[in-house]
Every structure is written in structure tokens, then in C-alpha cells.
C-alpha positions as CSV (number, residue, x, y, z in Angstrom):
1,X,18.1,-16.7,2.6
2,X,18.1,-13.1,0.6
3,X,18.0,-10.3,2.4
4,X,17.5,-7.0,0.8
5,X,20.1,-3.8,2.1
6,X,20.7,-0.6,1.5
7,X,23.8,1.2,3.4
8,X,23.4,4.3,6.0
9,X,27.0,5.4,4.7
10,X,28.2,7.6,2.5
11,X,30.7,5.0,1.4
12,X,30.8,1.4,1.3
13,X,30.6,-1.7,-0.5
14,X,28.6,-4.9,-0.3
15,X,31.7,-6.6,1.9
16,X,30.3,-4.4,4.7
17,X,27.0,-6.4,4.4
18,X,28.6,-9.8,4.7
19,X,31.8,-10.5,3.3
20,X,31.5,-14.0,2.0
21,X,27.8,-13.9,1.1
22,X,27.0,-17.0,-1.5
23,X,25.7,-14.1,-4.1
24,X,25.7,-10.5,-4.3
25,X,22.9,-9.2,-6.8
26,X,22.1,-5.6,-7.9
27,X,18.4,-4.5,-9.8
28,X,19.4,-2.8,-13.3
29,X,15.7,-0.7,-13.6
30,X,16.5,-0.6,-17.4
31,X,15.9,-4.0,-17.9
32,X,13.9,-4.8,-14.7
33,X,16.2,-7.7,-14.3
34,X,19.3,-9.0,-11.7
35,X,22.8,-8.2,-12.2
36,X,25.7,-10.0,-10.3
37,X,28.0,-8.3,-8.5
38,X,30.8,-8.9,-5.8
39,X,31.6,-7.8,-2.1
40,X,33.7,-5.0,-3.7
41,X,30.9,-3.3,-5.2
42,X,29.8,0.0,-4.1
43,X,26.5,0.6,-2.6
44,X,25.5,3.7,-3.8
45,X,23.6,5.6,-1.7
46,X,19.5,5.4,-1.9
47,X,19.9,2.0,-3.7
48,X,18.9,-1.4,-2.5
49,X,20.7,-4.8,-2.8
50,X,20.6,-8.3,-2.2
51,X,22.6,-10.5,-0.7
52,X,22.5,-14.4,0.6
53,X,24.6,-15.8,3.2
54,X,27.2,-16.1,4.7
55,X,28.5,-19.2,3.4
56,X,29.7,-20.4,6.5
57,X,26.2,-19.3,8.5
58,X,23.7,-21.6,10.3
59,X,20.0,-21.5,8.8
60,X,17.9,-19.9,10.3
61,X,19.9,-18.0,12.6
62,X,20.2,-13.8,13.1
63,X,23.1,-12.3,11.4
64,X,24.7,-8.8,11.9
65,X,25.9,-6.4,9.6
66,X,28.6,-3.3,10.6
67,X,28.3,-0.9,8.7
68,X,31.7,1.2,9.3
69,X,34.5,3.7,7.7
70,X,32.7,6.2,6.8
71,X,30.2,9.0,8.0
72,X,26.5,8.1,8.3
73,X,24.5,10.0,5.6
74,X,22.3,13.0,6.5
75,X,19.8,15.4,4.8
76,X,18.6,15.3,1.4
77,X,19.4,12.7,-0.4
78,X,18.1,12.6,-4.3
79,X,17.8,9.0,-5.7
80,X,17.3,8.6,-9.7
81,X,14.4,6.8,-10.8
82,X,14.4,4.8,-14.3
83,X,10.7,4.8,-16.0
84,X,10.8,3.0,-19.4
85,X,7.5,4.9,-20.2
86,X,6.4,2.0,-22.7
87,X,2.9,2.3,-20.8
88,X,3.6,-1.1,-18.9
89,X,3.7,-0.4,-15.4
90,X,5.7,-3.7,-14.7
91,X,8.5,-2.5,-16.4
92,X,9.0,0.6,-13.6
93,X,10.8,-1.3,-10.9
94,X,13.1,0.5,-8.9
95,X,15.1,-1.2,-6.0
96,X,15.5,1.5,-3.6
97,X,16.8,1.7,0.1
98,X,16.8,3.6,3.5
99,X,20.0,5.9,3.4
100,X,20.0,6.9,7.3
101,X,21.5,5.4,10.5
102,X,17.3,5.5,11.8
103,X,13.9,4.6,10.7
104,X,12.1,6.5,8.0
105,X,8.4,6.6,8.3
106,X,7.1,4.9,4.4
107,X,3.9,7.3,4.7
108,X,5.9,10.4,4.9
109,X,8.0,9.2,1.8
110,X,5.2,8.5,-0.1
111,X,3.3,11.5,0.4
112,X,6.8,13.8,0.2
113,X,7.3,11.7,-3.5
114,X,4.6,12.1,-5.4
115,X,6.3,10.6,-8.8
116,X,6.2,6.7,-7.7
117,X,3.3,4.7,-7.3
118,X,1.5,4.7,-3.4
119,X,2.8,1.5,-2.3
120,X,6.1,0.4,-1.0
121,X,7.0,-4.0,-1.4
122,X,9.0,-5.9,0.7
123,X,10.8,-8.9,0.2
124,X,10.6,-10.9,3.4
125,X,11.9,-14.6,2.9
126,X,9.9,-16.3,4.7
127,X,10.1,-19.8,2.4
128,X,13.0,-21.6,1.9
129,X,15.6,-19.7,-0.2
130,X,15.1,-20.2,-4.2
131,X,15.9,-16.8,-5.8
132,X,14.5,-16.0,-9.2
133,X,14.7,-13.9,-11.9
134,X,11.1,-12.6,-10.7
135,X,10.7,-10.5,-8.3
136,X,6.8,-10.2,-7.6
137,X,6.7,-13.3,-5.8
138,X,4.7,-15.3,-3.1
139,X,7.4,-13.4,-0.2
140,X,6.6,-9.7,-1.0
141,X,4.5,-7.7,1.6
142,X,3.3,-4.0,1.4
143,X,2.5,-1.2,2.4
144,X,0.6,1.7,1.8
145,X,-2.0,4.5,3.4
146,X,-4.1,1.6,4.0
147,X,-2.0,-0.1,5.8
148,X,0.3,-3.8,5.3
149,X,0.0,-7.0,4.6
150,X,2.1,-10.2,6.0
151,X,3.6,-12.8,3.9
152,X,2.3,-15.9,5.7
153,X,0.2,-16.8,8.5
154,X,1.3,-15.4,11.7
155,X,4.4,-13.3,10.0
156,X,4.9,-9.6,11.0
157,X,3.3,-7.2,8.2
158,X,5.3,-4.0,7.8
159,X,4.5,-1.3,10.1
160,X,4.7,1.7,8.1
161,X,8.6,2.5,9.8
162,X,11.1,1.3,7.4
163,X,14.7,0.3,9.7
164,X,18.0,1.1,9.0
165,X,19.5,-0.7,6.1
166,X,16.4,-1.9,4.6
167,X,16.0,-1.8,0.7
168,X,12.7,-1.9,-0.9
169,X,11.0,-2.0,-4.0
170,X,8.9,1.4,-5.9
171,X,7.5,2.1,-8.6
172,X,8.3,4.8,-10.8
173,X,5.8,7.3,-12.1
174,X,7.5,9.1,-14.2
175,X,11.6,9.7,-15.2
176,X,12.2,11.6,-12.3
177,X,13.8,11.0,-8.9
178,X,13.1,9.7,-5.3
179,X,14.0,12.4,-1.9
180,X,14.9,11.0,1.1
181,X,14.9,13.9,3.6
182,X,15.5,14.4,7.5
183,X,11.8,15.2,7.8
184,X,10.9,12.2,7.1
185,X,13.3,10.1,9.8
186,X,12.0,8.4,12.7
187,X,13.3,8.1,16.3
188,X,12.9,4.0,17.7
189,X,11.2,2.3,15.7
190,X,14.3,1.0,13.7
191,X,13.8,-3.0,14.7
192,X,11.2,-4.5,12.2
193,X,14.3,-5.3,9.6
194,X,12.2,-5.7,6.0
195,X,6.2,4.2,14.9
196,X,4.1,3.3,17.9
197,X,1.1,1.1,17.2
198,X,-1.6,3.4,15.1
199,X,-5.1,4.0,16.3
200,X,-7.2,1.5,15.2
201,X,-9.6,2.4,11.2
202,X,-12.2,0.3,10.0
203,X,-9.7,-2.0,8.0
204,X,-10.0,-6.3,7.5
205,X,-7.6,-8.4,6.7
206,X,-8.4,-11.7,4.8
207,X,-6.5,-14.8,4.6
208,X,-6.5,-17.6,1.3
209,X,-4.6,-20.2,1.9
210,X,-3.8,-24.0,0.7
211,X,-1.5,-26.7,1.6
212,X,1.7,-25.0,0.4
213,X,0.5,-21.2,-0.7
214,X,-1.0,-18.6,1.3
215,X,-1.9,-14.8,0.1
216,X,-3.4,-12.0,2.2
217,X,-5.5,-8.7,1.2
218,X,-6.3,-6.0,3.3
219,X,-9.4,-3.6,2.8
220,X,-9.7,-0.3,4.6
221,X,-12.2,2.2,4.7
222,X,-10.9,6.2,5.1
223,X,-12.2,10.0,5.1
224,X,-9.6,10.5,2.5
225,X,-10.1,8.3,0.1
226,X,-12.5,7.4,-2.5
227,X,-14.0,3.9,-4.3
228,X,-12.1,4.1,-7.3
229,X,-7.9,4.3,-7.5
230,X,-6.5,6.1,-4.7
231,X,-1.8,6.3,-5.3
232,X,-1.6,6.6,-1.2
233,X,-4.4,3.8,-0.2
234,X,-4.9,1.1,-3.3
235,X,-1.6,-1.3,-3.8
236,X,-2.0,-3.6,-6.7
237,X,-1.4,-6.9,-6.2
238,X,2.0,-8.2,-7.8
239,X,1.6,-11.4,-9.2
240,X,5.5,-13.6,-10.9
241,X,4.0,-17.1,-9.9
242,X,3.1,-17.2,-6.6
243,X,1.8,-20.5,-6.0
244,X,-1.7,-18.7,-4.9
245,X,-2.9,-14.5,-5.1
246,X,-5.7,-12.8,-3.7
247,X,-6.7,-9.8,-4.2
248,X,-9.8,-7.1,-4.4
249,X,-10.8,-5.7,-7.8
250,X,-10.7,-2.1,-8.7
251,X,-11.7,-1.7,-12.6
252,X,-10.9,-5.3,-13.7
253,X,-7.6,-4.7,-12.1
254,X,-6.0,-6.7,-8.8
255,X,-5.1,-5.0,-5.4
256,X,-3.6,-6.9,-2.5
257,X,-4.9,-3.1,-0.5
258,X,-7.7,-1.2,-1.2
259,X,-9.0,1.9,0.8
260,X,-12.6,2.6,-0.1
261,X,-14.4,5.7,1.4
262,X,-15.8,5.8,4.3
263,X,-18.0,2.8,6.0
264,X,-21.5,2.7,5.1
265,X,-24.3,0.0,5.8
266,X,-23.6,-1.9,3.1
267,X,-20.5,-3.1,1.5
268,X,-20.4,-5.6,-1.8
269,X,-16.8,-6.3,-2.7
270,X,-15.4,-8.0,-5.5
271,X,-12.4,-10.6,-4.7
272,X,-10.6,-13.0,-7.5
273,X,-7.8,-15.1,-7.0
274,X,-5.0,-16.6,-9.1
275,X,-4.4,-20.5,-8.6
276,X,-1.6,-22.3,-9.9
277,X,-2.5,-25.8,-8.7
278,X,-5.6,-27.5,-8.0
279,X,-6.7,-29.2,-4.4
280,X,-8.2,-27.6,-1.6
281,X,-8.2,-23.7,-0.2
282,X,-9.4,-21.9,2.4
283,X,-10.7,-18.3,3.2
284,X,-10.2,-16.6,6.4
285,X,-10.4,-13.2,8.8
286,X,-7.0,-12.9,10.0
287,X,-7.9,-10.0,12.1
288,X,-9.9,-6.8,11.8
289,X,-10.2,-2.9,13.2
290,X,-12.8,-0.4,14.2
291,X,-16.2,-0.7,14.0
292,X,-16.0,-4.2,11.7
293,X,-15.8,-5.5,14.9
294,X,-19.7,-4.9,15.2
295,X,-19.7,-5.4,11.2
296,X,-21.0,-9.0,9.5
297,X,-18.5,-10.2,7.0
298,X,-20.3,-12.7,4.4
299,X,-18.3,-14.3,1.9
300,X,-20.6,-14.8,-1.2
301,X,-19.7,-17.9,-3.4
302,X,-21.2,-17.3,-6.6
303,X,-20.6,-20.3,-8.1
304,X,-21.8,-22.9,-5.6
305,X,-25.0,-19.8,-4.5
306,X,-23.6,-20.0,-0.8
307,X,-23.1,-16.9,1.9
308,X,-21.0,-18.0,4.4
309,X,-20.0,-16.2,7.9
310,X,-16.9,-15.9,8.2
311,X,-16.8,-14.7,11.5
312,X,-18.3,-17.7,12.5
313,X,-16.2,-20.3,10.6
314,X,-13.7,-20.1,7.4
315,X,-14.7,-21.0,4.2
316,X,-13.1,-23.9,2.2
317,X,-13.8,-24.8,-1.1
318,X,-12.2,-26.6,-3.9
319,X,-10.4,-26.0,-7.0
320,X,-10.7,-28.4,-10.3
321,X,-8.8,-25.8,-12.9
322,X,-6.3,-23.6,-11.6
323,X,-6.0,-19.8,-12.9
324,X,-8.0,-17.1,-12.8
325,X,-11.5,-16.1,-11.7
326,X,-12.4,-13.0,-11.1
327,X,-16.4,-13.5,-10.7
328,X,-17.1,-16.4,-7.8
329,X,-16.2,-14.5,-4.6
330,X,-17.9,-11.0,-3.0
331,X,-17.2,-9.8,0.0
332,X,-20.1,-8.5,1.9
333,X,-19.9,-5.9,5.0
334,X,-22.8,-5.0,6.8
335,X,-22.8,-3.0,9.8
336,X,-25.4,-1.7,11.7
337,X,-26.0,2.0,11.5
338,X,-25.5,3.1,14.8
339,X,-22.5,1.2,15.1
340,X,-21.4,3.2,12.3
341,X,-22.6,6.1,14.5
342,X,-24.7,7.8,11.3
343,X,-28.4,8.2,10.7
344,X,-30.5,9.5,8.4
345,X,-29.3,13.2,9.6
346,X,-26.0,12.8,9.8
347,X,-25.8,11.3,5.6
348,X,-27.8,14.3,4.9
349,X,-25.1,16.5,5.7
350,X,-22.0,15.3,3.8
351,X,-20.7,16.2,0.7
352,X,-19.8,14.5,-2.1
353,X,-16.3,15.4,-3.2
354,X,-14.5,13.8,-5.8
355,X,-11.6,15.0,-7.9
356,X,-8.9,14.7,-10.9
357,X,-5.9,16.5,-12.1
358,X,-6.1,20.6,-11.3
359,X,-10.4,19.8,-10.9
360,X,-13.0,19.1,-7.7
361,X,-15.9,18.5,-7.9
362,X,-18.1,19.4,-5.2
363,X,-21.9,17.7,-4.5
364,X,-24.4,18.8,-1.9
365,X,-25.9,15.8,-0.8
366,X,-30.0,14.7,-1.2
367,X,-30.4,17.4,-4.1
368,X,-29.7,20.3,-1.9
369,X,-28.1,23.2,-3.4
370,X,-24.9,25.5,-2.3
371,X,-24.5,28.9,-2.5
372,X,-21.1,28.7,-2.2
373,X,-18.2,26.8,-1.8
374,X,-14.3,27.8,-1.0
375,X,-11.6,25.5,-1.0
376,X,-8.7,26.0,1.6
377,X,-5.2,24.4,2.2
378,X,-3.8,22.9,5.3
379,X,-2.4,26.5,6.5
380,X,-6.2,27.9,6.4
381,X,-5.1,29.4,2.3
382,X,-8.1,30.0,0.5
383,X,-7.1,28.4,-3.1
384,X,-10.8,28.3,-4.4
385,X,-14.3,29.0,-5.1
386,X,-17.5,29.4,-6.4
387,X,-20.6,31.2,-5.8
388,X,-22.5,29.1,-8.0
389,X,-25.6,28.2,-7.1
390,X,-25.9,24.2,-7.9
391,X,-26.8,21.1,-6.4
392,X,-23.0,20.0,-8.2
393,X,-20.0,22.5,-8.6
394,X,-17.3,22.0,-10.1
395,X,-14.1,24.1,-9.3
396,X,-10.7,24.0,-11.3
397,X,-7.3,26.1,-10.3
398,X,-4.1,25.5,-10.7
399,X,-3.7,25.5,-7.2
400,X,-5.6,22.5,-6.6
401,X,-2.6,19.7,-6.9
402,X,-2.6,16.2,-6.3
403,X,-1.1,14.0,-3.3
404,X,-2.6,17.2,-1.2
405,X,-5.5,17.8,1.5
406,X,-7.6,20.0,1.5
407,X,-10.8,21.4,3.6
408,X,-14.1,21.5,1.5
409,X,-16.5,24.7,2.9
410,X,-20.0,24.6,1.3
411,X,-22.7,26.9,2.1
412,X,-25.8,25.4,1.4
413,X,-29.4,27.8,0.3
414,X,-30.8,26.2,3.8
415,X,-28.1,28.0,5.5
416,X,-26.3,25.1,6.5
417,X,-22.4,25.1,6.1
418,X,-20.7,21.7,5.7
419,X,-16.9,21.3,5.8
420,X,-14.8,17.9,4.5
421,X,-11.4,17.1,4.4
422,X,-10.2,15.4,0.7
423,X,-7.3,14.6,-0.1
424,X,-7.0,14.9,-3.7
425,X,-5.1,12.1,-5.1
């Protein structure tokens, strides 16, 4: 099996990792492709790399890896990232790794880096061992804001605490670099090899699987996020011929996670899926959070004009032409309102915040109208404002940067005064 590393020391070479591994492989991000290497090669620090075996090891069995000779890296450490900037995300891999002797939390890095994309991808190998020259395959698991997804039935989805020694695939934003800094390093949490358990959100996982392919999608629904792309909670869905890919649509494009704003009554999602083969498949809850445990979850078969429960059963259907189709399946949530613990009152008083580049834009909601409106930063800054009097403002400052939160104050011509929490992506 491959197993992706990266090395907690400030020197040492792939003979630390296993000595008589099968193959040694490093990720050259200028051609997004494999290069060979040897047990003598260094492991620079930051960097991820793959190796399979030992030769002489039992399969499956658990393998150990001593990392030793050299001091255990601490503080900042700056990674270079490679961006071909030829407007084809795919070509933006970089294979990076965790550089400490501890966990890292993947939020914290995400959030402290805002130059790569809001998702993190893990290689798992949970099939049989056949390495490719693709690495978006059927065996890759992420993680994002949203949350993760698993890899098979029953497999452990990433946690959001990345171990010792783990490498990892990003994506690169722009030419720029990754920083790995203390702040972001975890205490426990160091044993899921690819942070306490985190209070439960409104989130679903969903489940397509066939006789030899599985694929799983998570939706999540957050105060800080928005229906359209969000870099911390949307992960698109990576797709080098897995054998079956499902996924939720976000402007004709496919995410294995999406994070939509907040819960309301009703919910119509989009879902396609990708089949290489034909036969039978199957549609399933693997589990589910928050109030979707009051929710009903109808999957809506366009094509055959069928709604079926799927909390009450899972929904199989058959395939005569594998590929594409992004048009048979919505997914429809429906919860009641006072699970969702809102009425009419409570809708009336929430803004409408969206926002883009160095911009907000701030809505009163019902056709109210605000007075004014200040914009503050997490240490109570005021970095905004307007004392506009519209049912819509619109605010722009250079102070208003992305990957940031911020608290939304709107004083409305009623008197009212309504405060949110955005973060601005």
C-alpha cells in the first residue's frame, strides 16, 4: 500500500520512512506528475512523499516509522508553492506535509493560508494497492470548514487534526507559499495517521455506492457561509477515474462538500454523479447532525418522477450509460420551523450580508431600511460604515479582507439594531 509522509526533522531522507520500501515517489508541482526517487533522498521539510512497502512486510499489517538523527522542527516553517497560473486549477497541485513532532489543526492552516484553495485531500488506501499516475482518485478523502468525508463505507473520515508525518495534498492559489506555524499545533490528537470530537452543525452525509465503487458527499449548513463558493466550506470534488463520483453542484461545477447558509424550511439541492460502468447503485444517509435529525431528506429522481425517503429506506436505481448527469437527482431538506427554532419574527430580524473582494453588502431584511450600519473586527475595531439610509448598503474599504470575520451592526429606522457575524470569504 502507499502511504503518504512528510518528516518532523530538520534532516532526513526517505530511508528513515522505510528503508527497503518497493518505490519511493516524489510530486514535481511543475508538471503535476510522479518522480522516482530512492531511500537516500532528502525529505525536505514541509513536503510530502510516498512510499510502498516494506518489501519484506505482511499485508495488511501496521508498520512504524523512526524518525531519528536530527532535531525535531519548530516554529515557522515557509513552504513554496508552484501555481502554473494557465487558469486550470488542476494543474495547482502541491504535495505538502506536517513538519512537527505533533498534530496541526487543518482549520487553523487553512484560515492562517489564505493563498491555497479551502480544502485539504488525503490519500487513504483503502483498495488494494495499484498506484497511478493520477492522483484524484476513488482513495482521496477531505477536509474542509464543512467538515470530511470517508473513503468507503465505514472508513474513518479526517477529523480536522492532521498527525505527525502526514503529507497531504493543496491547492495553490497563487505563486506564493504555505506557513506552518506553532500556533497552529495541536496537543493529542496525533493518532488518525492520513481535536476532541466537535459539537454537532446541521451537516448530512450521503453515501452512492455499487458493487465495486463507493463515493461520499457531505452538505453542511453555517452562520458563516453563504450559497454560492465559500474557499473555507465548499471542496470540489476531484474526479482521475474513480470507478463512481458524487457530488453537489455549485454553478455547474462538482463538490464532494458544500456549506450553504444557514438551515431554512426548505432545501432543494442539486446532486450529479459520474459513472464509469453500468449495473446497479445505491443512495444512502450515512449519518447526519443537528437539527436534520428532525429534518425530512427526499431524494428526488427526476428521471423516473419518484421522491423517495431516505430516512426510511435507500434508494437504488439503475444505470444503462455510464457518465455524466448532472440533472436526475435533488436533494430535498425540509425541516419543520420550530425545530429550526425560527418564526416569522425571528426571519424578520436578520440581515442579508453578502460580500466580494475589499466590498459588503449589507440588506435589511422584509424591505426595512437602516440608518446605519458599522462594520467591526474580531478585537471590537471599527473598520466601516455608512449612514446611509437604504433598505441595501453597500460598504467598500480596504480594510475589509478576505478569509476574515467580522460583526455586521445595523441600525434599522424602527430602532431596531441587528448584529451578524460574516466571514468574508
Amino acid at each position: 500500500m502507499y502511504t503518504y509522509w512528510s518528516s518532523p526533522l530538520i534532516n532526513s531522507t526517505l530511508a528513515e520512512v522505510v528503508q527497503n520500501a518497493d518505490n519511493y515517489y516524489s510530486f514535481n508541482p511543475n508538471t503535476q506528475d510522479w518522480d522516482t526517487a530512492t531511500s537516500t533522498t532528502t525529505m525536505n521539510t514541509g513536503v510530502g512523499y510516498i512510499t510502498k512497502g516494506p518489501t519484506n512486510g505482511n499485508f495488511p499489517g501496521i508498520y512504524t516509522a523512526s524518525f531519528t538523527g536530527s532535531n525535531f522542527n519548530n516554529g515557522d516553517v515557509i513552504v513554496g508553492l508552484t501555481f502554473n497560473n494557465d487558469a486550470n486549477a488542476d494543474n495547482d497541485w502541491n504535495l505538502i506535509g506536517n513538519p512537527y513532532p505533533s498534530a496541526i489543526n487543518a482549520d487553523d492552516l487553512i484560515v492562517a493560508n489564505p493563498n491555497i484553495g479551502g480544502t485539504i485531500y488525503f490519500w487513504t488506501h483503502n483498495t488494494d494497492a495499484s498506484f497511478t499516475q493520477n492522483f484524484t482518485q476513488d482513495d482521496y478523502v477531505s477536509w474542509n470548514g464543512s467538515g470530511g468525508t470517508a473513503g468507503c463505507s465505514g472508513c474513518v473520515a479526517p477529523t480536522g487534526a492532521i498527525a505527525t508525518g502526514q503529507g497531504f495534498f493543496v491547492q495553490a492559489l497563487s505563486t506564493s507559499n504555505i506557513t506552518f506555524t506553532n500556533a497552529i499545533r495541536v496537543t493529542g490528537n496525533n493518532t488518525n495517521f492520513y481535536r476532541t470530537t466537535p459539537q454537532e452543525k446541521n451537516k448530512i452525509w450521503l453515501n452512492l455506492f455499487g458493487e465495486n465503487s463507493f463515493s461520499q458527499l457531505l452538505i453542511g449548513f453555517f452562520d458563516e457561509a453563504t450559497d454560492g463558493v465559500d474557499r473555507i466550506f465548499d471542496g470540489l470534488r476531484l474526479d482521475g477515474g474513480a470507478k463512481a463520483s458524487f457530488y453537489s453542484i455549485i454553478d455547474d461545477n462538482p463538490y464532494g462538500i458544500q456549506g450553504k447558509s444557514v438551515l431554512k424550511e426548505t432545501e432543494n439541492i442539486p446532486l450529479g454523479f459520474s459513472i464509469n460502468d453500468v449495473g446497479t447503485f445505491t443512495v444512502s444517509i450515512d449519518h447526519f447532525e443537528g437539527v436534520l435529525h428532525s429534518s425530512e431528506v427526499i431524494l428526488i429522481d427526476n428521471e423516473l418522477n419518484i421522491q423517495h425517503n431516505l430516512k426510511e429506506s435507500n434508494y437504488t436505481f439503475s444505470i444503462t450509460n455510464a457518465g455524466i448527469n448532472n440533472q436526475r437527482f435533488i436533494l430535498q431538506i425540509t425541516t419543520d420551523a420550530n425545530a429550526l427554532d425560527v418564526n416569522d419574527e425571528v426571519f424578520s430580524n436578520r440581515l442579508f450580508i453578502t460580500g466580494s473582494f475589499s466590498e459588503l453588502k449589507i440588506k435589511a431584511p422584509n424591505g426595512k431600511i437602516i440608518n446605519k450600519v458599522m462594520v467591526f473586527d474580531l478585537l471590537g475595531k471599527e473598520v466601516a460604515q455608512s449612514k446611509k439610509q437604504a433598505n441595501l448598503i453597500s460598504l467598500q474599504s480596504s480594510s475589509l479582507q478576505s478569509n476574515r470575520i467580522f460583526i455586521v451592526k445595523a441600525i434599522l429606522d424602527s430602532g431596531e439594531v441587528l448584529i451578524s457575524k460574516i466571514y468574508k470569504n
